[in-house]
C-alpha positions as CSV (number, residue, x, y, z in Angstrom):
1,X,-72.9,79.3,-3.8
2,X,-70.5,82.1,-2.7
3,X,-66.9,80.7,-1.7
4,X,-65.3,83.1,-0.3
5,X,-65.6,87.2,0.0
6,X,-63.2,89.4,0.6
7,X,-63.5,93.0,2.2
8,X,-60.1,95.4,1.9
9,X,-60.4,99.0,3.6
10,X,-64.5,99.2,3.5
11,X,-65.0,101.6,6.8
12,X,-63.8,100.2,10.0
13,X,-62.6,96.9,8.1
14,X,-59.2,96.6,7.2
15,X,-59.2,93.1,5.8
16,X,-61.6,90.4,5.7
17,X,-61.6,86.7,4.4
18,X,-65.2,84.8,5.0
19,X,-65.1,81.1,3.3
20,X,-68.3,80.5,3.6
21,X,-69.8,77.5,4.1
22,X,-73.1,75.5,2.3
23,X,-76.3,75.9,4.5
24,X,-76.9,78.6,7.0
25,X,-73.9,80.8,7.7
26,X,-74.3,83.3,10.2
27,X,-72.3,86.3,11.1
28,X,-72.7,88.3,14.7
29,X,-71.2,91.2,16.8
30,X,-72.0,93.9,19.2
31,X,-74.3,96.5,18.0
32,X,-71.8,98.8,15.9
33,X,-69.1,96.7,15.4
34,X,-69.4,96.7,11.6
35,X,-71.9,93.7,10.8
36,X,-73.7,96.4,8.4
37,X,-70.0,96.7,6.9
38,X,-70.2,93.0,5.3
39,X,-74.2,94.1,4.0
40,X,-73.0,96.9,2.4
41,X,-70.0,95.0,0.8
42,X,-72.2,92.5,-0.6
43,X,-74.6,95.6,-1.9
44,X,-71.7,96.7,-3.8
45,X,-71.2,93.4,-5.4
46,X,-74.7,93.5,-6.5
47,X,-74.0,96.9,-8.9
48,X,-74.9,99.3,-5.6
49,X,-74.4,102.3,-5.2
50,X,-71.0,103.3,-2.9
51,X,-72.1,105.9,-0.4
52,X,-69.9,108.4,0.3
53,X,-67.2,108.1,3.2
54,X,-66.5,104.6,3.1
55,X,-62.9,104.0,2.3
56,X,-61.1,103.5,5.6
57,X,-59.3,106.6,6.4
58,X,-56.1,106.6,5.2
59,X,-56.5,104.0,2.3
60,X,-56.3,105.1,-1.4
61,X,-59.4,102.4,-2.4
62,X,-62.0,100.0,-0.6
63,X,-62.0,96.6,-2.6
64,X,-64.7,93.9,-2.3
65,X,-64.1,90.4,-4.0
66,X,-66.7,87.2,-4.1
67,X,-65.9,83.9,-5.5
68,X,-69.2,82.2,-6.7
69,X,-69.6,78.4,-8.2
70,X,-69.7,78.3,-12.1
71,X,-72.1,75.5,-13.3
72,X,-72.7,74.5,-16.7
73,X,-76.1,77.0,-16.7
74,X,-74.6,79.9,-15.3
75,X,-71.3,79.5,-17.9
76,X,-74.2,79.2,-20.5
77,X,-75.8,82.4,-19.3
78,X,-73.0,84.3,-18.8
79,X,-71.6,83.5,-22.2
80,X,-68.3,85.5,-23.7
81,X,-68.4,87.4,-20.2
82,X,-66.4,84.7,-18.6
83,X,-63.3,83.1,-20.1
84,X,-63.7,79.3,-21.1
85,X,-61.0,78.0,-18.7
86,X,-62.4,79.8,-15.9
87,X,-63.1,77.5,-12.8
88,X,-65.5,80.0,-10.4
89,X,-67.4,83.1,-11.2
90,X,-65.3,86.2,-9.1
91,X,-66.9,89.3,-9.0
92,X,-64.9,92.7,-7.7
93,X,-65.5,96.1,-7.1
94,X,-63.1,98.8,-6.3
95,X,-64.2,102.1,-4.7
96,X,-61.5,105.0,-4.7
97,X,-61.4,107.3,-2.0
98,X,-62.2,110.2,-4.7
99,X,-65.8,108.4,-4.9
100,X,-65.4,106.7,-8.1
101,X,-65.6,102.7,-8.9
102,X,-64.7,100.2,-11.0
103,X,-66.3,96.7,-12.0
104,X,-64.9,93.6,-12.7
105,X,-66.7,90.0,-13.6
106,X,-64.7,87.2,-14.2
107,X,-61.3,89.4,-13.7
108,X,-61.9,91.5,-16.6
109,X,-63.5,95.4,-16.3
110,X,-67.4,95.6,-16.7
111,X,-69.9,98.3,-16.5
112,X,-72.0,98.8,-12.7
113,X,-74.9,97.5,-14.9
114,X,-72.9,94.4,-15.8
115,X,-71.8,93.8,-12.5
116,X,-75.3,94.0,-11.7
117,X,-76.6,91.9,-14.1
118,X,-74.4,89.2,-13.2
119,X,-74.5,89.4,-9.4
120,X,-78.2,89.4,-9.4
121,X,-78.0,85.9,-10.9
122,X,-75.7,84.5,-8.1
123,X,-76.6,86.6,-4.8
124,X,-79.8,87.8,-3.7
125,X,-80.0,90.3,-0.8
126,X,-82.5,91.0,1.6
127,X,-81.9,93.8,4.0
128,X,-84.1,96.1,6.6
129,X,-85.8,98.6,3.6
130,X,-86.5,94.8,1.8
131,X,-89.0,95.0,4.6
132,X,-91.2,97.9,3.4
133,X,-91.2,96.3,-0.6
134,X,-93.7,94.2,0.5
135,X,-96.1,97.1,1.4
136,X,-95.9,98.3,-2.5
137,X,-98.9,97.2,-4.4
138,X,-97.0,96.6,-7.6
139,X,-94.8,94.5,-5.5
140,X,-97.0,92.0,-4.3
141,X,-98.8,91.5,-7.5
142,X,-95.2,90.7,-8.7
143,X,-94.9,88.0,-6.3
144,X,-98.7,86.6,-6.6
145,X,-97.6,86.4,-10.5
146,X,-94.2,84.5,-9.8
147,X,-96.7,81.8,-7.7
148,X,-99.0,81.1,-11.0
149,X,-98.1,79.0,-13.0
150,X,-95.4,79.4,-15.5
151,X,-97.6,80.6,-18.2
152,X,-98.0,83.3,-16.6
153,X,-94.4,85.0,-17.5
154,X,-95.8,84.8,-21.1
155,X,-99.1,86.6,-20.7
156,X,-97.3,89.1,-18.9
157,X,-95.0,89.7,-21.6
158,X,-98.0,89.6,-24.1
159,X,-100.2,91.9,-21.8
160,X,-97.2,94.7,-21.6
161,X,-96.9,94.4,-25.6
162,X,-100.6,95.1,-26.1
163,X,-100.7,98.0,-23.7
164,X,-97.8,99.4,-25.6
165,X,-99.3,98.8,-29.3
166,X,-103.0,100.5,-27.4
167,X,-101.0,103.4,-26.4
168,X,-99.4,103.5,-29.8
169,X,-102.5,103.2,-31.8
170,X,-104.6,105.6,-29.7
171,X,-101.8,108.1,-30.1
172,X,-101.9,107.3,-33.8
173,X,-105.8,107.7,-34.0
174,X,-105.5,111.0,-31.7
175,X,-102.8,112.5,-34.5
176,X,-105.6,111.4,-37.5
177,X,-108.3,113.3,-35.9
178,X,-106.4,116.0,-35.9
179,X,-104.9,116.2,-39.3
180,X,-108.8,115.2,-40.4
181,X,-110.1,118.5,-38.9
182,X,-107.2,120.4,-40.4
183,X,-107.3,118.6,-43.4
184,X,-109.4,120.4,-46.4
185,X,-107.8,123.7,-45.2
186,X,-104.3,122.2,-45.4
187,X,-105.2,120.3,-49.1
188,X,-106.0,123.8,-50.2
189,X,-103.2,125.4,-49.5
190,X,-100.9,122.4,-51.0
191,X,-102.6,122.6,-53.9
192,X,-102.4,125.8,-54.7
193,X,-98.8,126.0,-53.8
194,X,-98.3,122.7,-55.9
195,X,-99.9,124.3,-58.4
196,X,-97.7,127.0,-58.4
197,X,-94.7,125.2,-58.7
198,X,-95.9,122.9,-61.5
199,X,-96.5,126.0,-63.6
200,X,-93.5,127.4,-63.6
201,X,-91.2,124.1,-63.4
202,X,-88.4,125.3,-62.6
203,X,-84.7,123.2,-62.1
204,X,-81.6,123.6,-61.2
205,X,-80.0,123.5,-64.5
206,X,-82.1,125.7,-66.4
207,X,-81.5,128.0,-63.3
208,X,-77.7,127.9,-64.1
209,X,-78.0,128.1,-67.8
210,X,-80.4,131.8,-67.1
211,X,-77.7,133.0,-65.1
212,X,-75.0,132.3,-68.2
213,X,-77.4,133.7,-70.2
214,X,-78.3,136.4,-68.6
215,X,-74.5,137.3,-68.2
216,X,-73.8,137.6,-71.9
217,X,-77.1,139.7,-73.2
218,X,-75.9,142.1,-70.9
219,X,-72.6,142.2,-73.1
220,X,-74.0,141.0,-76.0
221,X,-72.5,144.5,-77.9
222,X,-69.1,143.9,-76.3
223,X,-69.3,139.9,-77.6
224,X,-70.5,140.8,-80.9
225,X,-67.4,143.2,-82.2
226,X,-65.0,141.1,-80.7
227,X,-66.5,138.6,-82.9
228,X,-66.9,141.0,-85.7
229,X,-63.0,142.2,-85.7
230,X,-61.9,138.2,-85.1
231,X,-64.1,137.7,-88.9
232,X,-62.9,140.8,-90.3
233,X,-59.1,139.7,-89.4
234,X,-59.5,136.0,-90.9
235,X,-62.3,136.1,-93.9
236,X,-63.8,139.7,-94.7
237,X,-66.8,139.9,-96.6
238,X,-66.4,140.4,-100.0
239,X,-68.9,143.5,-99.6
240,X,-66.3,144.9,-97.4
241,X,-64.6,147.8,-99.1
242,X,-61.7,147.5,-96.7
243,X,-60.9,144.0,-97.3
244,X,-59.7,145.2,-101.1
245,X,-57.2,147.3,-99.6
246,X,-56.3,145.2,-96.3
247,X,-57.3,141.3,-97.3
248,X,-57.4,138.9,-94.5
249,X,-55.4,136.5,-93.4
250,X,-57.6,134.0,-95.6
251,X,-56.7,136.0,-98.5
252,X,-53.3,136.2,-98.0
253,X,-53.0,132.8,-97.7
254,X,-54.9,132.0,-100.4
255,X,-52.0,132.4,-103.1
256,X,-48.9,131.5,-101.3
257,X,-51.0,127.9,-101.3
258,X,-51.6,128.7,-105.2
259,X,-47.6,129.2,-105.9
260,X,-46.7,125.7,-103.9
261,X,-49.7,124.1,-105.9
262,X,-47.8,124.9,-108.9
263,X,-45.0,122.9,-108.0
264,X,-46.5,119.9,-106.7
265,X,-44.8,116.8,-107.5
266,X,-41.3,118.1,-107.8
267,X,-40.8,118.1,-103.9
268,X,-42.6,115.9,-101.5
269,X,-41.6,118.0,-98.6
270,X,-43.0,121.2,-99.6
271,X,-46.2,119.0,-101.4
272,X,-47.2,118.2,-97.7
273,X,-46.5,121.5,-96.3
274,X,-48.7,122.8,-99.1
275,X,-51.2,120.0,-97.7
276,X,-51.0,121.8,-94.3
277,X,-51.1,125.1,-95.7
278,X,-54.9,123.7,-97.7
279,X,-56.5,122.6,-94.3
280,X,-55.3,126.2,-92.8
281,X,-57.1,127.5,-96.0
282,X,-59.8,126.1,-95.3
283,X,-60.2,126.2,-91.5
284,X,-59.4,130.1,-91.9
285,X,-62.3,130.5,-93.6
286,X,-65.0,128.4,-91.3
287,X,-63.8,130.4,-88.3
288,X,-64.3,133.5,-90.2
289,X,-67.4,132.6,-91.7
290,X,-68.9,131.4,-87.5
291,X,-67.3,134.2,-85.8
292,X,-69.4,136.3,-88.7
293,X,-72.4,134.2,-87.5
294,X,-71.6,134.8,-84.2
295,X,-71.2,138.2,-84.6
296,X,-74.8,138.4,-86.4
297,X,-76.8,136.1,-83.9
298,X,-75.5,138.2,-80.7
299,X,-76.8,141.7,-82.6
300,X,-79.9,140.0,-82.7
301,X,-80.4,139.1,-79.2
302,X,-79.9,135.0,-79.9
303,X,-77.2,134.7,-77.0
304,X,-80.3,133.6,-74.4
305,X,-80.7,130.2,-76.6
306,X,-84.1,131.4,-78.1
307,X,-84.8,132.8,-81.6
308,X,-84.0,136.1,-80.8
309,X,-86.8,137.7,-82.0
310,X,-86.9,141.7,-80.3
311,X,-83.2,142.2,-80.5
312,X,-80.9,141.2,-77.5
313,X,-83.0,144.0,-74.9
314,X,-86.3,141.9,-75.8
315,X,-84.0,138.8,-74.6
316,X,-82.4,140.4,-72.0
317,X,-86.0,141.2,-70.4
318,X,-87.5,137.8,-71.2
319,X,-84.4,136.1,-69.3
320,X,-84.5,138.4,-66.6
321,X,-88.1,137.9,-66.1
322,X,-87.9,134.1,-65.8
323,X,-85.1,134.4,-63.4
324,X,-87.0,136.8,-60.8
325,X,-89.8,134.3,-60.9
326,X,-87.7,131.6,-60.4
327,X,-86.2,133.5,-57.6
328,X,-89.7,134.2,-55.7
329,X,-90.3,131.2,-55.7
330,X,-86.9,130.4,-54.0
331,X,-87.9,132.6,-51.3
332,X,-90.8,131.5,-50.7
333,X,-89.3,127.3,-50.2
334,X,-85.9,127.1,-48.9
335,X,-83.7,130.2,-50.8
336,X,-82.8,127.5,-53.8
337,X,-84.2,125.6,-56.3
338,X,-82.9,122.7,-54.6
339,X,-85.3,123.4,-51.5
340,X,-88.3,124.3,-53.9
341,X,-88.0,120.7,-55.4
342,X,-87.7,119.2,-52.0
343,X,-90.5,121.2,-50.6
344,X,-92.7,120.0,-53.9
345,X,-91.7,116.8,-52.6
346,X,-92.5,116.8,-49.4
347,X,-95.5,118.7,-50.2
348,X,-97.0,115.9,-52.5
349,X,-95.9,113.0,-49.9
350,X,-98.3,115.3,-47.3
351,X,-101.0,115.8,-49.8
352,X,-101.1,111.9,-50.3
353,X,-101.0,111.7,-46.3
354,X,-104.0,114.1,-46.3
355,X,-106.2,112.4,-48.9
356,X,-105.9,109.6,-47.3
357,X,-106.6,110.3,-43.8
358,X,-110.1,109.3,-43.6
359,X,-109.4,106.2,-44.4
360,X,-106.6,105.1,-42.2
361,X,-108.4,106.6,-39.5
362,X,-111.0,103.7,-40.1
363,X,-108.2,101.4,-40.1
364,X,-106.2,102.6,-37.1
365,X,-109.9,102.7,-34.5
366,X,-110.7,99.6,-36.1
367,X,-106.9,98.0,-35.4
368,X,-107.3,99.7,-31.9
369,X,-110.7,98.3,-31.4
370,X,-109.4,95.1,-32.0
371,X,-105.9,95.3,-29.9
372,X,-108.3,96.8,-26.7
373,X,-110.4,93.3,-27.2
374,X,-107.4,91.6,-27.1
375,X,-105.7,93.0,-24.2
376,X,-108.4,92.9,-22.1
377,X,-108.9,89.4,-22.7
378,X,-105.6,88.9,-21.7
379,X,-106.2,90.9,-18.1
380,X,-109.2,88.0,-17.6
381,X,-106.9,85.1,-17.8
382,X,-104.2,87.0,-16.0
383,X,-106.7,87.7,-13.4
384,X,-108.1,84.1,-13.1
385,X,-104.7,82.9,-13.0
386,X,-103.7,85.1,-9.8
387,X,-107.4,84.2,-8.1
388,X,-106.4,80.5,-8.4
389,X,-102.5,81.4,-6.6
390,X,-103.7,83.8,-3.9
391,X,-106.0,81.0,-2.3
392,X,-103.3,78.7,-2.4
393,X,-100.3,81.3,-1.8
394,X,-102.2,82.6,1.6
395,X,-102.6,79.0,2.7
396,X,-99.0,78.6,2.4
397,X,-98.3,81.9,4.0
398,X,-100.5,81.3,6.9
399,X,-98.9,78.1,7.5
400,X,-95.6,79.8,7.8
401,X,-96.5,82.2,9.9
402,X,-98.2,79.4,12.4
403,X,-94.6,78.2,12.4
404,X,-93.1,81.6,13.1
405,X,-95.4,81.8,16.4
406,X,-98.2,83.7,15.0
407,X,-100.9,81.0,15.4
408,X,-103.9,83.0,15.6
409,X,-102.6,85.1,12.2
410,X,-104.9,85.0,9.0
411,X,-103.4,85.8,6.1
412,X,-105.2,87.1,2.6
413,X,-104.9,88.3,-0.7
414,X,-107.4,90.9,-2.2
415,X,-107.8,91.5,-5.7
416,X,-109.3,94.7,-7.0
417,X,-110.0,96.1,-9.7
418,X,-107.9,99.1,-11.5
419,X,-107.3,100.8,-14.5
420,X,-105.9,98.5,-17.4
421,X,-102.4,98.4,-17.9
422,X,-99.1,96.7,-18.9
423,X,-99.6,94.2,-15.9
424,X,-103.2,94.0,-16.6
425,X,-106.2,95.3,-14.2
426,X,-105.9,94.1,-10.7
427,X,-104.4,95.8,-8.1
428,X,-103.1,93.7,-5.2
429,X,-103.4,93.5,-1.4
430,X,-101.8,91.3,1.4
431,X,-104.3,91.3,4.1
432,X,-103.0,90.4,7.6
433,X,-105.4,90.2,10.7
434,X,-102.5,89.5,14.0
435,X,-104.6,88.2,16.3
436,X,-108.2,87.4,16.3
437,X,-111.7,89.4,16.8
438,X,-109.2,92.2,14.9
439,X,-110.3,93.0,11.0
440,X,-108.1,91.9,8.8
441,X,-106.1,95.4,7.0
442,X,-103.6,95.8,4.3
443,X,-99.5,94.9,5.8
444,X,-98.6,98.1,5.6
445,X,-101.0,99.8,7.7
446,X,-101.6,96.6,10.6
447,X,-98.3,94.7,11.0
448,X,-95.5,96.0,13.2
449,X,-92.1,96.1,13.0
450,X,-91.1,92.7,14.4
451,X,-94.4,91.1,12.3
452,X,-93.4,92.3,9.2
453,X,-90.3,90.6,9.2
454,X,-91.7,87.3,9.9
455,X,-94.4,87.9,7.4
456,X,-91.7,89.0,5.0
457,X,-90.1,85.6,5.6
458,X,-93.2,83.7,5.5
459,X,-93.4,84.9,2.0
460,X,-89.7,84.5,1.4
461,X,-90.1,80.9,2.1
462,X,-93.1,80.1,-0.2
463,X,-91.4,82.2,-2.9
464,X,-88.0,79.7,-2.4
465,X,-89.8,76.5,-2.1
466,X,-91.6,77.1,-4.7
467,X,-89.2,77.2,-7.7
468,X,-91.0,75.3,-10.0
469,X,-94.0,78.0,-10.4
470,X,-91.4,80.9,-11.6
471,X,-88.9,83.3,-10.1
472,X,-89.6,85.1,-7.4
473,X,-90.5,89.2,-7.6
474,X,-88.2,89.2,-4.4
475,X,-85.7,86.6,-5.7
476,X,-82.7,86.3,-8.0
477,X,-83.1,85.3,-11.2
478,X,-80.9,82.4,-10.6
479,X,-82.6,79.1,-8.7
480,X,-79.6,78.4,-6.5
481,X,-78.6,82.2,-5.2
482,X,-77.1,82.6,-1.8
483,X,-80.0,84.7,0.0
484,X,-78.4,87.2,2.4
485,X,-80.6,88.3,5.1
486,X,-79.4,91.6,7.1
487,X,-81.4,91.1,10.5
488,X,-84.6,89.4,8.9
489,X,-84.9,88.9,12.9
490,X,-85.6,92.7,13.9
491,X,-88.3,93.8,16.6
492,X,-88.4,89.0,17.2
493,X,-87.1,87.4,20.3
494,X,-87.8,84.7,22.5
495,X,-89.8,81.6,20.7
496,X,-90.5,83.5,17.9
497,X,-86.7,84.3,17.2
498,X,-86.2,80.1,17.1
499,X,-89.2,80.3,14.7
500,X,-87.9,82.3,12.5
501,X,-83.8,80.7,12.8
502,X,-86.0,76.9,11.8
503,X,-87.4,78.5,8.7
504,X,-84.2,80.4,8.2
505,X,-82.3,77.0,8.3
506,X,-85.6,75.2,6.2
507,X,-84.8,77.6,3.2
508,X,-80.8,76.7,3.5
509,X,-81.2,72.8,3.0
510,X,-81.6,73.8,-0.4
511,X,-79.7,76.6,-0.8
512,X,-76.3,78.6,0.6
513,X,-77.5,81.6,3.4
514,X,-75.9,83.9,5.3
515,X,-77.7,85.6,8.3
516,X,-76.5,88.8,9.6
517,X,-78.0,88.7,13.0
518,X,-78.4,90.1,16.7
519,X,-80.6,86.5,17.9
520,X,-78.2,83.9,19.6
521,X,-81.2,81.5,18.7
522,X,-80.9,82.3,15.4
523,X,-76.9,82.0,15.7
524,X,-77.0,78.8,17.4
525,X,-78.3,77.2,13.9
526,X,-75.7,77.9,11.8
527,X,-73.6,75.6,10.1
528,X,-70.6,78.1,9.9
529,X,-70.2,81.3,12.3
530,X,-68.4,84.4,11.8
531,X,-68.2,87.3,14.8
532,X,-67.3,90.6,14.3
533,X,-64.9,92.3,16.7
534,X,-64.2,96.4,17.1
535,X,-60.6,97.1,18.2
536,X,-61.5,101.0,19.5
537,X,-57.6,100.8,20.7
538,X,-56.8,100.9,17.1
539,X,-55.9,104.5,15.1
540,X,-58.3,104.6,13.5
541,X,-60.5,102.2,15.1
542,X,-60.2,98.7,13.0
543,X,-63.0,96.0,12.8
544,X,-61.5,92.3,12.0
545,X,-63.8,89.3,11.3
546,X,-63.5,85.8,12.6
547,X,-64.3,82.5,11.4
548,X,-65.2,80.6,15.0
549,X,-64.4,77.4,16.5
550,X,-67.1,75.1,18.0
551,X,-66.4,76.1,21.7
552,X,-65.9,79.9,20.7
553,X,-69.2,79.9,19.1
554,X,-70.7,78.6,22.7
555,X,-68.9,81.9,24.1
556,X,-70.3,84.4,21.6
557,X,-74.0,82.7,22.4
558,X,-73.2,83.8,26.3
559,X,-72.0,87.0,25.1
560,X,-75.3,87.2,23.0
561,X,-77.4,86.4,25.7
562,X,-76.4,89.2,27.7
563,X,-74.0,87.2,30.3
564,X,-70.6,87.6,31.5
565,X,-68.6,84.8,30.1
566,X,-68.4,83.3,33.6
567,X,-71.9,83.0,33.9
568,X,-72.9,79.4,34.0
569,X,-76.7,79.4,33.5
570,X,-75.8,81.7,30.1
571,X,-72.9,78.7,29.4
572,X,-76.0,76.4,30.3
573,X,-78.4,78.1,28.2
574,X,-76.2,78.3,25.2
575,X,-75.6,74.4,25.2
576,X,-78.8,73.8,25.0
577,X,-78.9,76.1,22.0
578,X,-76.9,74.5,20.2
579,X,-77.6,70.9,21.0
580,X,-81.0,72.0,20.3
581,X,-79.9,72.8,17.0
């Protein structure tokens, strides 16, 4: 139930407080005073859209607050959205005069979509386009689905997954047919280029290591006489006529270690340097003797890691050679070695995807097969289960509308049939014949302006009293909403209009509802009465709203009957209104 809602600087309204009361509350005023002010303020509390112009002049922000009751299911749903201490459910919106908004549920900031969420659950409005949902097809199949039984919500969901896995598979089969007529060309191809990359197996290391390698054939000479003077200057070969004239450093060590040698024992100091000077010796002469090798291997051309065999130009060729096929093939897959493995890898993934397309083909029509049997079973029962509600729901309907003086009304439901789909395969129609000897046509196209809105509440009223059978298409989520009706009474007057107030105040013995109305027989029944009042002597021109007393709501129902407040058959007429009531 909503509290109380407050309005700040929303058009002509300045400030408003409504504490609203259980039952039917019902707010009035002279045609542009601003009752479309307080619709439009409840719109926003329901995650709509702020049009544009409507902060009061002057004001930096419009502000809209409700205070709703929090019971045990609505904490439950609302979860870590609303603080455990809280007492009542407040919803607020701000709207700056720059056009932009803010949310708020429970005082703390929320998305629109949040806010909407929420007040969906706790308000459900019904204004003058509400009207016209009820000439939309899909909309009245909603509604016929919310009067079957509630196993009915489950099909539904069942029926939307199976048109979404058809869709999927058939896609999927579509996709198969194509990569089948594609397919042995494609294989070819992969194989051959598989094929190609296999043979020459290249990697990324061995692609690093040609690139060292190639680097030092090309200075193999340079590499080898460095190594070749770094021998001759430590060991020279003992074929080496220069080393009897110029020894190297190995042979000049060779009997400085001899002379300490001599002496050993004497002097342990100079025994271990002689030690040191052994292992220099030695290691004087294993450098010499690998730089020599060194020296050899890259004359021959061994520098590329092979045997050699050619000389280091045979080598040089042979490394090159690898390289530039390595490189094509780079090229070709990526500019890396790196890209022709992943391209080898992605190529054999497809080639299994290919070999095996035949097959899953066969599994995916068979699978489709299977999910089309299954959702068009699912269509039947949800088709048997709307037949069942429409006889029963245009019963109901045509009942209301007897009450809403249309007594020579009939009322139907056509089914049809219609392309399968997430809501299964009927297509719905609310036939309505006014008066009889006149065919019986679809809503849209036979009722007028003032029928529509009683046939709107006719449906309203089966949709509210029936709660048990599932949640309206046209109603909140939540069972106990306040239902706000924004002239539900247009294009009615006379009887009819006290029709429509008794069903009006029917659907509030169960539930909070606030009329927005132009009817003083509508007006008369409320259990709380607000009026709206234009102040044009204002600058700019102000609009304040009033809670009103029992004899001031006698002298608004003169005022709404079109009287002078002096007039005392309109006094009369408006006492009997209300004692009617």
């Amino acid at each position: 139930m909503l509290h109380e809602l407050r309005v700040e600087n929303l058009l002509l309204i300045e400030r408003a407080e409504l504490r609203l009361a259980p039952g039917l509350n019902v707010l009035t005023g002279e045609t542009g005073a601003g009752k479309t002010v307080l619709a439009h303020a409840l719109d926003l509390l329901l995650g709509g859209r702020a049009r544009p112009g409507i902060v009061r002049p002057g004001a930096g922000e419009a502000y809209v607050e409700g205070a709703f009751d929090l019971d045990a299911a609505l904490r439950a749903q609302l979860g870590e959205r609303i603080a455990p201490d809280a007492e009542e459910l407040v919803l607020a919106r701000r709207v700056g005069s720059d056009g932009r908004t803010r949310a708020y549920v429970g005082g703390r900031s929320a998305t629109v979509a949040e806010l909407r969420d929420v007040g969906t659950r706790v308000l459900a409005f019904y204004g003058q386009h509400e009207h016209r949902k009820l000439t939309v097809s899909s909309a009245q199949l909603a509604i016929l689905d919310s009067l079957c039984p509630p196993a009915q919500a489950g099909r539904l969901e069942r029926c939307a997954s199976l048109h979404a896995r058809v869709r999927e598979l058939r896609g999927r089969a579509e996709e198969l047919r194509e990569l089948e007529g594609e397919r042995e060309r494609e294989l070819d191809l992969l194989e051959f280029e598989l094929a190609e990359v296999d043979a020459l197996g290249p990697s990324e290391q061995e692609h690093e290591q040609l690139l060292a390698a190639r680097e030092r054939l090309r200075r193999s000479e340079a590499l080898a006489s460095a190594a070749a003077a770094g021998a001759l200057a430590l060991s020279p070969d003992s074929q080496d006529r220069a080393a009897e004239a110029a020894p190297g450093a190995s042979g000049q060590v060779v009997p400085a270690l001899a002379a300490m040698q001599a002496l050993a024992g004497i002097d342990p100091a100079l025994d271990a340097l002689a030690d040191r000077m052994s292992s220099v010796a030695i290691e004087l002469d294993d450098l010499g003797a690998e730089l020599r090798s060194y020296a050899e291997g890259a004359a021959l051309g061994e520098l590329a890691g092979g045997d050699g065999a050619g000389g280091p130009a045979q080598a040089l060729e042979r490394t090159e050679e690898r390289l530039a096929a390595i490189e094509r093939l780079a090229r070709k897959h990526g500019g890396t070695v790196a890209g022709v493995l992943q391209f080898a890898e992605r190529a054999r993934e497809r080639h299994v995807q290919l070999a095996g397309v035949e097959g899953a083909l066969q599994d995916t029509v068979a699978e489709l097969e299977a999910a089309e049997r299954d959702h068009a079973g699912l269509a039947a029962e949800l088709h048997a289960a709307r037949a069942k509600a429409a006889k029963r729901f245009a019963t109901l309907v045509a009942a209301r509308l007897d009450d809403l003086a249309m007594p020579d009304a009939s009322f139907d439901v056509a089914l049809s049939d219609r392309e399968l789909g997430p809501d299964g395969a009927d297509a719905v129609d609310f036939l309505i014949a006014p008066n009889p000897g006149v065919p019986a046509g679809p809503v849209r196209e036979i009722a007028s302006g003032g029928e529509l809105s009683r046939v709107m509440l006719a449906i309203m009223s089966v949709a509210h009293q029936e709660p048990s059978r599932g949640a309206s298409a046209l109603a909140s989520s939540a069972a106990g909403a306040t239902l706000v009706f924004d002239e539900v009474d247009a294009g009615v007057g006379g009887h009819t209009a006290r029709s429509v107030g008794a069903q009006l105040r029917e659907l509030a013995s169960a539930r909070q509802v606030l009329c927005i109305t132009h009817l003083p027989q509508i007006a008369s029944l409320g259990e709380r009465h607000f009026v709206i009042v234009k102040d044009t002597g204002a600058d700019p021109t102000r609009a304040t709203v009033e809670e009103l007393g029992e004899g001031e709501v006698e002298s608004e129902l003169v005022r709404m009957l079109g009287a002078d407040s002096d007039d005392s058959g309109a006094r009369r007429h408006a006492r009997e209104l209300l004692r009617a009531a």
